[in-house]
C-alpha positions, 0 to 999 in steps of 0.5 A: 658603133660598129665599122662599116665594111664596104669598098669598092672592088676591094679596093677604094671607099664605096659611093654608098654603103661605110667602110673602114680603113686600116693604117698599114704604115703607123708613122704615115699619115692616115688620110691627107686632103690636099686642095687646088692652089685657088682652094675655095670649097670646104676640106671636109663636110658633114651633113644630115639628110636634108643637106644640113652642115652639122661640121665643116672643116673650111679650106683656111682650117676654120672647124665649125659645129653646129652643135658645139664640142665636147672634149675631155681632153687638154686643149692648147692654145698657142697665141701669136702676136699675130692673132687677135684672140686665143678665145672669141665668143660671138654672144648672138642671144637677144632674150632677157638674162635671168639674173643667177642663171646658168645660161647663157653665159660666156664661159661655165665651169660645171662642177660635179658632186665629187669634183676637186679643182685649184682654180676657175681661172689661173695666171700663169706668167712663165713656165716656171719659178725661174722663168717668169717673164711673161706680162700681162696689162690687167687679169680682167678687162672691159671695153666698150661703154657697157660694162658689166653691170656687176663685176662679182655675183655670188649665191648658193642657187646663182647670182639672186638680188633677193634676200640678205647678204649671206656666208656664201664662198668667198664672201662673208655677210653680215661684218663689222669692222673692228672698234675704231681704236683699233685701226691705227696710223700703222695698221697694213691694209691691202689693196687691188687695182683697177684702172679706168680712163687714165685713172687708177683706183683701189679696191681696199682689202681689209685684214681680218683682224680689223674684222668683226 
């Protein structure tokens, strides 16, 4: 879109009309909003024609958007101790959830027909090889009474309960392990743990040799 030009008197931002502002000072701070000491109104708002807020930067540094953001960049999150999460998701649908939709859905990573991607999700606990300090008490958790139904869904068209199960990703279909002779006292076998209560258990991982 193309820049407005008004001013007023040359000089300040007109009450009507759009204008443009030049930096003159490129290590200055373009534009600095700097509220009363008992700040309570908004830093900035934008509204439509019938006084609709569609963005509010709030006096606490709080952006709110009514029709969400769009980024194509990186965004970086610095979590303190203090904080209580990098990342909250108020869910406020009350409608049936059609199982395998893509919506809703707290968190969608939208692959297009070319795209290459590591990971989903990725843990990382240090910055490198020799800084590996971080800990972390689970990669997944659930609170509350209701956990999710399901912990993994996986089909071609979306999570359907209908029809065998099939060769989709990383889950294989339609196996049989190994003849029982084959699996002895020194047979390796690997495993995931999950924590529940005080309790811990294991979700066994089997070695694909044992697998038919």
């Amino acid at each position: 879109m193309a820049e407005g030009t008004g001013t007023f008197m040359g000089m300040a931002p007109p009450i009507l009309g759009e204008y443009e502002q030049k930096q003159q000072t490129a290590a200055t701070d373009m534009v600095t909003l700097t509220g009363a000491a008992s700040m309570s109104g908004d830093f900035l708002v934008c509204q439509n024609s019938t006084g609709t807020e569609q963005l509010v930067i709030s006096s606490s540094g709080l952006i709110t958007s009514a029709a969400g953001l769009s980024i194509s960049g990186v965004i970086s999150v610095a979590l303190a101790s203090s904080n209580v999460n990098a990342v909250t998701v108020n869910v406020t649908s009350t409608g049936a959830i059609a199982q395998g939709a893509e919506s809703p859905v707290a968190f969608l990573v939208q692959a297009s027909s070319k795209s290459v991607l590591d990971a989903a999700f990725a843990y990382h606990s240090g910055g490198g090889a020799e800084a590996e300090v971080g800990e972390c008490n689970a990669l997944i958790a659930t609170y509350g009474s209701k956990a999710p139904t399901y912990f993994l869904s996986v089909n071609a068209t979306g999570g359907s309960l209908k029809g065998a199960a099939a060769d989709i990703g990383c889950f294989v279909g339609a196996t049989t392990l190994q003849a029982v002779s084959d699996i002895t006292s020194s047979t390796e076998f690997s495993y995931i743990k999950v924590t529940n209560g005080s309790a811990i258990f294991h979700l066994l991982a089997l070695p694909a040799t044992g697998m038919a």
